[in-house]
C-alpha positions in Angstrom: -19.2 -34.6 -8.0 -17.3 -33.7 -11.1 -18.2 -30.1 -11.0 -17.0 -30.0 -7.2 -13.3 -31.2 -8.3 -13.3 -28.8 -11.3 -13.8 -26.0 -8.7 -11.4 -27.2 -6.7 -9.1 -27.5 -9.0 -9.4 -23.8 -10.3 -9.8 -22.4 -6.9 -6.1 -24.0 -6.2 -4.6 -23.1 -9.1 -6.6 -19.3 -8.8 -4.8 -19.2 -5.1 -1.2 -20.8 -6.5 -1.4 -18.1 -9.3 -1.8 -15.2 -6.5 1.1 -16.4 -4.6 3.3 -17.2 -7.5 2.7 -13.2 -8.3 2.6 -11.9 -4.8 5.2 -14.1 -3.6 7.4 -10.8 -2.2 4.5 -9.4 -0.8 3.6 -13.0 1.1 7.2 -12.9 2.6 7.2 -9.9 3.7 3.8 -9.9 5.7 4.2 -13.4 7.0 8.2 -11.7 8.2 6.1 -8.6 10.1 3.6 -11.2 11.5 6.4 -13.5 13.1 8.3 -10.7 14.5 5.6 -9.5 16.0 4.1 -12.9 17.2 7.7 -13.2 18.8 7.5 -9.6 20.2 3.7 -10.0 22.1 4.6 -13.7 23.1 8.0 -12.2 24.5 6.7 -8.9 26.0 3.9 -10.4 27.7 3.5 -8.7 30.3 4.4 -5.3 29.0 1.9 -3.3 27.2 3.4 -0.1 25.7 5.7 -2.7 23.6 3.0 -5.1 22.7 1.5 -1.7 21.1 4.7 -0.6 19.7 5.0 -4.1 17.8 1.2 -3.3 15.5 1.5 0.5 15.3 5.3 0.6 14.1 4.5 -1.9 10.7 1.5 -0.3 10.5 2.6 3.6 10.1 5.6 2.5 8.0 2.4 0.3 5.5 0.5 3.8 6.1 4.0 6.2 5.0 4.7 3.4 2.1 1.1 3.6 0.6 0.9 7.6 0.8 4.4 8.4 -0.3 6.2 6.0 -2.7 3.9 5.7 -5.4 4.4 9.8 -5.5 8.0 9.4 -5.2 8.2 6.8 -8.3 6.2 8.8 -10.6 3.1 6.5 -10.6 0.4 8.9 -8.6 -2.3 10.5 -10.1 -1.8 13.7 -9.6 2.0 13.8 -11.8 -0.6 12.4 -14.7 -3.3 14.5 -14.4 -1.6 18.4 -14.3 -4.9 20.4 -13.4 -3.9 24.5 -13.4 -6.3 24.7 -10.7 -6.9 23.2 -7.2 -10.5 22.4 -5.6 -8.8 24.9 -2.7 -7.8 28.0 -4.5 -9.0 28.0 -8.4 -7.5 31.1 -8.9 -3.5 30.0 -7.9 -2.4 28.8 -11.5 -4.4 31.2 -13.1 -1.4 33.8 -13.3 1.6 30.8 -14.4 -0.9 30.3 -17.1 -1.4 33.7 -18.5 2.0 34.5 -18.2 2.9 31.2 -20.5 0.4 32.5 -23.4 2.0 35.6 -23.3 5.4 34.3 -24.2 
């Protein structure tokens, strides 16, 4: 019995931790869920905007994932400059020569 209100106790202070941290994050999505709960419940009857209301958050989540982080400096690939690409291994092969030369 003990052991049961231990884990309790951790798991709710685990789950107040994550949204103490990801409190932006928790607004936001629980903002995109109501407007959209109020957009299907409103549009009922109306299809094409009942699909607008998932795929619009969902391509701007999709752009914000793949482009941001890229845009602030935090992707991989501005850490990691390779001189070659897995497409073309022979495209940075001239920039580099040229650089030794000099």
């Amino acid at each position: 019995m003990n052991t049961l209100l231990l884990l309790a106790l951790l798991g709710s202070g685990l789950a107040l931790l994550v949204a103490v941290l990801l409190w932006k994050l928790l607004m936001l999505t629980g903002g995109i869920a109501a407007v959209q709960w109020a957009v299907v419940t409103g549009f009922a009857d109306n299809p094409v905007v009942q699909a607008a209301a998932y795929t619009v958050p969902a391509l701007l989540a999709a752009c914000a994932l793949l482009y941001l982080p890229r845009a602030a400096g935090r992707s991989t690939r501005t850490h990691f400059r390779r001189s070659t690409t897995s497409f073309n291994p022979r495209r940075g092969a001239g920039r580099i020569r040229w650089e030794a030369m000099a």
